[in-house]
N, C-alpha and C positions, 0 to 999 in steps of 0.2 A: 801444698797446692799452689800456695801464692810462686815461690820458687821454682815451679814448674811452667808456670802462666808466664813470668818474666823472662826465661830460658829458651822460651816455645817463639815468643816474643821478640827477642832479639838475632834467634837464629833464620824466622820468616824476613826480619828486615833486611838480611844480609843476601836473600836468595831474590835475583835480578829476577823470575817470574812472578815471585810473590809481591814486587814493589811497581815492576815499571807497567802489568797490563788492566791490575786492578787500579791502581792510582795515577801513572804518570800518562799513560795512552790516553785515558779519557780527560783530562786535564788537556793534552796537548789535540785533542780531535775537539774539544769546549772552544777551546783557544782558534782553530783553521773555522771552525763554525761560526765564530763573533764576526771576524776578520770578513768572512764572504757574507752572511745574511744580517751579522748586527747592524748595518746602518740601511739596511735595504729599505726600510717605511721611512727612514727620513728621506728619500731620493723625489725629488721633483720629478713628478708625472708628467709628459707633454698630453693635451686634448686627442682622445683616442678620435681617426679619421674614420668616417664609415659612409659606404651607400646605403642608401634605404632602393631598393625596388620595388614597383607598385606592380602586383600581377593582376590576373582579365579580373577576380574578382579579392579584392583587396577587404585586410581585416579591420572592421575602425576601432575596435579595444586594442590591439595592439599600434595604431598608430595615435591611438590619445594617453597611450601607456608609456609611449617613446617620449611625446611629447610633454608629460609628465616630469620623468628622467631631467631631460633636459632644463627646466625648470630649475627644480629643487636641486640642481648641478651643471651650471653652465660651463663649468670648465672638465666636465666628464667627456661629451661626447660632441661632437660635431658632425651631426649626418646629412648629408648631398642626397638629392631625390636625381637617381639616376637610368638611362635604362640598361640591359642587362651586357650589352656587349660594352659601352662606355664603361660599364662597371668593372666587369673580369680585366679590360686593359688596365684601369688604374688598380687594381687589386695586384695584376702581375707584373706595372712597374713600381711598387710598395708605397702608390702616393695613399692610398688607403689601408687599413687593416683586418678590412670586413668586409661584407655584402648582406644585408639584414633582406630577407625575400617576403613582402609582404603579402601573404596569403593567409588563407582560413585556420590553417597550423603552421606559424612564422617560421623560419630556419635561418641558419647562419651558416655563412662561407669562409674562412680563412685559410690562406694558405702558409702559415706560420704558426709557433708554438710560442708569445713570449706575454707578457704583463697586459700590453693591448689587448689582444686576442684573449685572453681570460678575460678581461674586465666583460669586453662584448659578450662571452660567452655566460657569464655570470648575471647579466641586464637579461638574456632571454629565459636562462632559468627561473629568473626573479618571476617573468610573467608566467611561464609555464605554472611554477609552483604555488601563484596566486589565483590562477584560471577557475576551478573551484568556488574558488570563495566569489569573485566575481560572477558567474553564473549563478549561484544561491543570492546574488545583491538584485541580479535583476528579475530573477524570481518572485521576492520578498517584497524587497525594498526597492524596486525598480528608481525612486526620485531620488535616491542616495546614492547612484552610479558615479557622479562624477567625483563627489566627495569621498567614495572609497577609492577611486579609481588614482586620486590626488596621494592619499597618503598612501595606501601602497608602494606607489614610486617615487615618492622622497627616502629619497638615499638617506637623509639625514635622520629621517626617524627608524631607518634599517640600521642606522650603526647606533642608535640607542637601545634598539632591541635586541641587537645582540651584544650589549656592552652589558651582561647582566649582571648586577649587583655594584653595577659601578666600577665595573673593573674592563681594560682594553683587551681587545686580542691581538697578540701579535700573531702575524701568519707564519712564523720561524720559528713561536717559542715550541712547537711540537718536535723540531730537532731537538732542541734541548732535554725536554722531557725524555724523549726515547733515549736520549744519550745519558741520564741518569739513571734510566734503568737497564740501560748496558753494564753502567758501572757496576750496577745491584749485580747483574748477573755473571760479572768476572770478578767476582769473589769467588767463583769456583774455581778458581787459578790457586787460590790458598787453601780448601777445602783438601784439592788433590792433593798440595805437594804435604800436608797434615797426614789426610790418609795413607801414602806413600811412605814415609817418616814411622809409622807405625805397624805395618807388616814385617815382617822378618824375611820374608824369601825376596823381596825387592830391593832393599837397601841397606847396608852394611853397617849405617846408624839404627837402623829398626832394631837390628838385629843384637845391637851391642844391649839398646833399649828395653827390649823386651828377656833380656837375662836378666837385668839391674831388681831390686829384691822390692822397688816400687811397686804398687799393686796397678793391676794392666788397668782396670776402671779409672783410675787417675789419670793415668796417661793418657787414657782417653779422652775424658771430662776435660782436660786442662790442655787439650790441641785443639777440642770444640771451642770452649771459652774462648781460648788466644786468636783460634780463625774466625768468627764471630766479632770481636772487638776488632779484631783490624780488619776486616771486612767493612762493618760499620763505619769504623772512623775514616777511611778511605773514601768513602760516600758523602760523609761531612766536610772534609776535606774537598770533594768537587761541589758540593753546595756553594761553600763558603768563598771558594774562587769564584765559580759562574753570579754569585752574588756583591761580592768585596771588590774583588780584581776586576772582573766585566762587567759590573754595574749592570747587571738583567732585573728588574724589576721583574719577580714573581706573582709581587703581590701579594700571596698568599696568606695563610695563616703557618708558620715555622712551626710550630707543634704537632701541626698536622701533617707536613712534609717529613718530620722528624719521623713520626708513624710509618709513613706507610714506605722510607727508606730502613729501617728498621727491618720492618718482613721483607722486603727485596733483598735484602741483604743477607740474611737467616735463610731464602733461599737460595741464593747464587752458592753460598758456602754449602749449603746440604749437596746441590747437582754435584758439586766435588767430591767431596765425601764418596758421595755414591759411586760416581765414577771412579772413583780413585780403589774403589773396595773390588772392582770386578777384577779378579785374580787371575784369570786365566787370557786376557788383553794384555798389548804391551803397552810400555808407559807411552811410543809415540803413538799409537794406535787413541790410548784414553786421552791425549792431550789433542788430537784430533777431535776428537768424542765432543771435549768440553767446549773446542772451539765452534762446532757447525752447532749445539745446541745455544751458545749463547747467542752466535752473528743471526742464525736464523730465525731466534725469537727476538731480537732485536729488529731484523730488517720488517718480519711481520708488524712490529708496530711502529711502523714508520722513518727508521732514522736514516734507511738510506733513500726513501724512497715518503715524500709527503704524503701522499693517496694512496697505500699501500695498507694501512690501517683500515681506511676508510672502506675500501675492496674486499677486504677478509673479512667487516663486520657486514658487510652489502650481501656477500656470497657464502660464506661461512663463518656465521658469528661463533659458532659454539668453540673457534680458535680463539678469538679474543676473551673468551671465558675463563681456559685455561691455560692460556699465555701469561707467564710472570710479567714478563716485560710492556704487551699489550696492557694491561691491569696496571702497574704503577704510573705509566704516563698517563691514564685515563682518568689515575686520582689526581696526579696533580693538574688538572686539567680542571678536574673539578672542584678543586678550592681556588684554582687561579683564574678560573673564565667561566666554567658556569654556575658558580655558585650552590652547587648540589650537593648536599651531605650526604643525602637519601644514599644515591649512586656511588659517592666516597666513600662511606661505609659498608656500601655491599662488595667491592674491590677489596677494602682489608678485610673482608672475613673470608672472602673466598682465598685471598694469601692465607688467610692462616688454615684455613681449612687445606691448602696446598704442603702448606709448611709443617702442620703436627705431628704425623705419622714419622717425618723423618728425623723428630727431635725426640720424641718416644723412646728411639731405640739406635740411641746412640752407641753399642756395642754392636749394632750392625754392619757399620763402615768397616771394623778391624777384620773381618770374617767370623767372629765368634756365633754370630747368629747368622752372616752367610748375605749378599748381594741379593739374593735370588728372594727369599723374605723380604729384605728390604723393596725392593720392586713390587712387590705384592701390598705392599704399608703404604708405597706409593699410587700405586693403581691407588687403592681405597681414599687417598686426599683428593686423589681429581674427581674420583666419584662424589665422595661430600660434597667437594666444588660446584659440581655440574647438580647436584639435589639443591645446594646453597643460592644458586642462581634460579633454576626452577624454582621454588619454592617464593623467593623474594619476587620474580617477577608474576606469578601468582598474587603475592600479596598489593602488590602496588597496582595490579589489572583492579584487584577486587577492595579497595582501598578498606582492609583489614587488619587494625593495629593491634598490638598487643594487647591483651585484654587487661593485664594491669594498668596500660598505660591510657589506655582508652576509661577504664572506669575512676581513674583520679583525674582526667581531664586534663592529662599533657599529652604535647606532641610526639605523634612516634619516631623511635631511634631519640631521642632527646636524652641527654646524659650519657650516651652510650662511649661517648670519650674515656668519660673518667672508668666507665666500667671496664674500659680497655685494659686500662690503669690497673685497675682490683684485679681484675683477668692475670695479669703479669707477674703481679703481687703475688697472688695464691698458687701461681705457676709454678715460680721459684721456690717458696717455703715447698709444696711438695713432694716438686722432683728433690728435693734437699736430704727432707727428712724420709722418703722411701731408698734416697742413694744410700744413706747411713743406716736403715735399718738392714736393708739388701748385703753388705756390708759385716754388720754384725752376724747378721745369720749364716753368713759365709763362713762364718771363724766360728759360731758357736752354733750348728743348727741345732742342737737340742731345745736353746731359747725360743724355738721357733712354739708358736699354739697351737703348730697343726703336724708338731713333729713323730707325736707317734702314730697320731690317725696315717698320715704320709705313708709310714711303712708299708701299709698296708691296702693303700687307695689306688684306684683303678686308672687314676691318670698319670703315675708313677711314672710308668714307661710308655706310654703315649707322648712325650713331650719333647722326644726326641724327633727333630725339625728333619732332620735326614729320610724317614721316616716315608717324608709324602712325596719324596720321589722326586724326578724334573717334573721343571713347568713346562707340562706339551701343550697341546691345542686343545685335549679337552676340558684340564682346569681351568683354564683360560675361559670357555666359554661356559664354563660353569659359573664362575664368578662373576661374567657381563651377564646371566640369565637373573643371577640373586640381586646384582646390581638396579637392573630391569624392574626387580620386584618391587626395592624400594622407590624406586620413581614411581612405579605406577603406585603404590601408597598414599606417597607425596601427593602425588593427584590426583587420587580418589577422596582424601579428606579433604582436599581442600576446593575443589571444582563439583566436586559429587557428593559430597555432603557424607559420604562414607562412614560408617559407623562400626564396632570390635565384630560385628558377626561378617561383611563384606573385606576386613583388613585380613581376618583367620580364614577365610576361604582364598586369600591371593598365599598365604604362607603353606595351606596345603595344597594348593595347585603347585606352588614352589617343591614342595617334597618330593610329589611327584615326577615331576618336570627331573630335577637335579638327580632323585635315583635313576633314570632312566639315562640322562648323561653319564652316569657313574658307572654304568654296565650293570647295575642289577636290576633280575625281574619283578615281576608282581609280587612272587610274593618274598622274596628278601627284601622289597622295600617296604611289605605292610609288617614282618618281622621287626628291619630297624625304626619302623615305626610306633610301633606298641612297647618296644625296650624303651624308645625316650620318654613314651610317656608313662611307664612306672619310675623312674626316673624323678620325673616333675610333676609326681602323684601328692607327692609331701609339701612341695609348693605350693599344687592347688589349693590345697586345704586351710596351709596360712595366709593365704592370699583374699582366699573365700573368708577367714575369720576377719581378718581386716578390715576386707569390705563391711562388712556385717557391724562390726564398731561404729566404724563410722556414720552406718547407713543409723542407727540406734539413736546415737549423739546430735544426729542432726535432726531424726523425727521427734524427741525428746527435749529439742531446744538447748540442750544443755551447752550447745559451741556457743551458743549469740550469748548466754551466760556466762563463759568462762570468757569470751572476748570482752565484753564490756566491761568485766571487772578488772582485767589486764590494761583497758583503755584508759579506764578511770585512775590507775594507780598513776600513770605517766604524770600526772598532773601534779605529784610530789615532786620526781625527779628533775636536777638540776640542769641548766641548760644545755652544759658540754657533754653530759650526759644522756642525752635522751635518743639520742642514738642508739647507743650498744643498749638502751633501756624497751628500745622498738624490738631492736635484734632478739633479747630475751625473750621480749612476749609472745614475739612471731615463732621462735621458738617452742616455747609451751604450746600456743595454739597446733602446730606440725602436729605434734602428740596425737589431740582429736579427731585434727580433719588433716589427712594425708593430701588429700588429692588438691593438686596446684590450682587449677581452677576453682573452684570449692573454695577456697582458704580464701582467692583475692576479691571473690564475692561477695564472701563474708566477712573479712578483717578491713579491707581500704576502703570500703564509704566511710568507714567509722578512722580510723588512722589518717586518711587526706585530708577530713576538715579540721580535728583533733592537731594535726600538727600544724595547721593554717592558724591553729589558735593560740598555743607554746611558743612559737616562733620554731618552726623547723620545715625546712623547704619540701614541698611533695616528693622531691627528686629523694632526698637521703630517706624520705619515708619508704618509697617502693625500692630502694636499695636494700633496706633491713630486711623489709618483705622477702625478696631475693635472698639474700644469706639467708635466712630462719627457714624459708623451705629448700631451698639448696643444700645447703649444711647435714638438715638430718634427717634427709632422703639415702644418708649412709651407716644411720646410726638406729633410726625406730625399726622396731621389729612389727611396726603397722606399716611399713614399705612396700607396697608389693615387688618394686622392682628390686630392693637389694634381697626379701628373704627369695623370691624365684632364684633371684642368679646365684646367692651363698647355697641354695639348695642344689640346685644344680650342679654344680660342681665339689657339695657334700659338704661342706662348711659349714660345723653347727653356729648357731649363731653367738653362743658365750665366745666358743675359740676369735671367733670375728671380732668381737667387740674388746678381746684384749690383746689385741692389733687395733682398731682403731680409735679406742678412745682418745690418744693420748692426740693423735693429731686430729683429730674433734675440738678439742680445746684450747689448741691453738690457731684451728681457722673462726671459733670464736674471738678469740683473744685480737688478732690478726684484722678479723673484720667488724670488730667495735673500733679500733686503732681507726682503720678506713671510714668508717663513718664518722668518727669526733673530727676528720680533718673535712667530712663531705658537710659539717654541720660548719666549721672553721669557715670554709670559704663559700658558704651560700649555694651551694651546690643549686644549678636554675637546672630550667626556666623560670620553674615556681619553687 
């Protein structure tokens, strides 16, 4: 594999699109962008000229609001009290650059576009947008008018307020930003000419490639790999210059930039990929493809165009939602000038929620599973996306934190860095160990646990993807109706208080609704109706016993027993230890009490002040929590959701568990390692 990554590696360097549009164009479009706007805020401003005109019934907040301005900024403005014809002459031989019209609702005149004309036009917004709050002062507080009316219009405390967390804004660094996430997005330049490289009907190298006695999964694996890292390091590489070379003060936090360049990158390479797998386009046709998808999610988030962002989020935000490029300049945005992690972390999840589906199914791009699947795996990340955003901005209307995080008494999304980290971690191990088990069973299916049930199971020949046909209009709209359903889900628990009897009457209105898309009637949809549920007859019953354990153990007392004796034991174990000594016990506990809520109720009053006493940070404590019921939500046979889904698709549960024990014990193993290093470095807040 290494020898394949190195080979893949040096034949990308050699190929002039693979080098000059990912790395050398935005480097050299970094570089014309310093040159014109880098010294633009050091340029001496002359005193913007303006008239003021007094009309028959003249505003006094807006003229003690001017006269404010001018105060707290004597070299801002200089306004002439003029009348209206004196004015429009000196406006149309440019001795002024305004005409401010003082009336009941002020207005502004210019007949130009340049920095003056902004500034005036930016002074009446100011008041517009304070107007408000000013009418509520004289309402309330009528003797405090003039003392709001003062700090309002000191400029100087407008650029403290928006200087938040201590950091400047520059009015430029937004080109920059969009222009790093240009770069993220022509990574699809390597992507394609990868996918390309490994068809056989397109290229003459494919072709020699795909005879060679290597196994095609490598060849695949180790073109993703290689177009991935130089994808990446390509993006580091324009960091490192717009930082080193141009001396741009980000500011930021660099781990954090590192992040969220990372997933821009993993997607620019996938849009290739994909594009590069549609077989029936020609290669100028898909180099066309990759070009209008990237300039145009680029230009939407402003790089050729400043207020261009700001317009799409004004008129149609739900683009900025699922805009790669929109999304990474809005994170570094938000570690470099508004300080907001909240919103920085809602950006990388909706990238990954963008990016998972097309890393899933990395034998997609080749054609083995087909372009047309893949578009379907895509549709489903933007949907996540667009649930991932709903759902967060939900939460943040209705300031509802995670109920782990909330009942140990940290703040929400807090640690969520490093869990990024663990996220990555367990990513990798795996897709690792299912590549080589998928692998094995390739060459020996009889090792398979479900190789003789297989012979004879009914999803045998169902699984053949040719099967369902083209995507016409009406899968299409079958999937935006189930799509539909989960959003309204989404917000029926969390706006409506919705509970499993209101959630199961939106899944069988779904039934209904999707057979009837489907072309069948009444009663061939109440037929495949009643087959599923004998089907999911064997599920109900363990799922029904499950419950029933639990519900026992809890009226019984027996969990608060078995926890506190687990609690108590910690008190032996050694310091670097008491981590993976959490993970165990949170472990055992899963056994009792399945259900995730249930458990954090029950185990972290007792766990958060316990570790506050050992010395072990709350953070690595609901870390363990997380793995222990994470973990073996894939291995208890008190699960409901893994015995429904192994039933479902007829997997007894022995055959299952000799598949997955073995990587069971090494996402323990895995995530005691992550925890002895979350205990190493004080993992905070607390």
């Amino acid at each position: 594999m290494l020898h394949l990554i190195k080979y893949n590696l040096l034949v990308k360097l050699r190929n002039f699109n693979m080098t000059f549009w990912p790395l050398v164009f935005p480097l050299i479009l970094g570089t014309f962008f310093f040159f014109a706007f880098g010294n633009l805020n050091d340029a001496d401003f002359e005193t913007v000229q303006v008239a003021m005109v007094q009309e028959t019934s003249p505003n006094p907040l807006f003229s003690f609001y001017i006269d404010q301005v001018k105060k707290s900024n004597s070299d801002l403005l200089n306004i002439q009290e003029m009348d209206e014809s004196a004015a429009l002459t000196a406006l149309k031989n440019k001795e002024i650059s305004g005409i401010y019209y003082n009336e009941m609702t002020p207005s502004l005149t210019v007949n130009a576009h340049g920095i003056p004309e902004s500034i005036l036009q930016s002074v009446l917004e100011s008041y517009n947008n304070n107007l408000h709050t000013i009418q509520n002062i004289l309402k309330k507080h009528p003797s405090g008018i003039l003392e709001g009316l003062s700090q309002m219009a000191d400029t100087r405390d407008l650029v403290q307020e928006l200087s938040l967390g201590g950091k400047t804004i520059d009015g430029n660094s937004q080109f920059f930003y969009a222009l790093i996430a240009m770069a993220c997005l022509y990574g699809c330049f390597i992507g394609f000419g990868a996918a390309i490289t490994l068809q056989a009907n397109l290229t003459a190298l494919a072709a020699r490639r795909c005879v060679t006695p290597t196994h095609k999964l490598k060849l695949i694996l180790s073109e993703q790999i290689t177009s991935f890292l130089l994808g990446y390091t390509d993006v580091i590489i324009l960091l490192i210059y717009l930082r080193i070379i141009l001396k741009l003060d980000f500011q930021g936090q660099i781990g954090k930039m590192l992040i969220i360049s990372l997933f821009g990158s993993l997607i620019g390479v996938s849009v290739g990929l994909f594009v590069g797998s549609l077989g029936k386009l020609s290669e100028g046709i898909k180099v066309a493809v990759i070009l209008a998808i990237s300039m145009v999610c680029s230009f939407l988030a402003g790089l050729m165009n400043s207020n261009m962002k700001d317009l799409v989020e004004k008129h149609a935000p739900i683009i900025n939602r699922i805009n790669p490029a929109a999304l990474i300049s809005d994170a570094f945005y938000c570690i470099n000038v508004y300080d907001d992690p909240t919103r920085y972390y809602r950006n990388v999840l909706t990238l990954a929620a963008l990016l998972l589906p097309p890393l899933y199914m990395p034998n997609g791009y080749v054609g083995l599973v087909g372009a047309k699947f893949h578009l379907l795996l895509w549709l489903a990340g933007i949907g996540c996306a667009l649930l991932l955003c709903c759902l967060q901005k939900s939460l943040r209307r209705n300031e509802h934190p995670a109920k782990q995080a909330q009942i140990a008494g940290l703040p929400l999304y807090s640690g969520v860095g490093y869990r990024f980290i663990c996220f990555a971690v367990f990513y990798v191990i795996t897709n690792i160990y299912l590549i080589r088990y998928a692998l094995k069973i390739q060459k020996h299916p009889e090792l398979s646990p479900m190789y003789e049930l297989d012979k004879t199971s009914e999803f045998r020949d169902a699984a053949d993807l040719d099967s369902f046909g083209k995507l016409d209009a009406r899968k299409i709209l079958i999937m935006l109706v189930f799509f539909a359903s989960l959003i309204l889900i989404v917000y029926g628990g969390i706006k409506l208080d919705w509970d499993m009897s209101e959630t199961a009457s939106v899944f069988l209105a779904l039934a209904v609704i999707e057979g009837v898309l489907g072309g069948f009637g009444p009663s061939a949809i109440s037929k495949e109706f009643l087959e599923g549920c004998k089907k999911m007859l064997g599920a109900a019953f363990i799922i029904g016993m499950a419950q029933a354990i639990s519900s026992i153990m809890n009226a019984g007392h027996i969990t608060d027993t078995v926890v506190h004796a687990l609690a108590n034991g910690l008190n032996f174990v050694p310091t670097i230890l008491l981590g993976p000594a959490m993970l165990l016990a949170n472990t055992i506990i899963n056994v009792f009490l399945t259900s995730g809520s249930g458990q954090a109720a029950a185990v972290i009053p007792i766990l958060a002040p316990l570790a506050d006493l050992v010395g072990v940070t709350r953070q690595t404590a609901i870390l363990s929590f997380n793995f222990g019921d994470g973990f073996c939500n894939y291995v208890l046979p008190t699960s409901t959701a893994l015995m429904g889904i192994i039933s479902a698709v007829n997997i007894p549960y022995d055959r299952w568990m000799k598949f997955m024990w073995k990587l069971f014990l090494i996402w323990l193993a895995v995530g005691s390692v992550l925890l002895m290093i979350a205990q190493a470095i004080h993992l905070g807040p607390m």
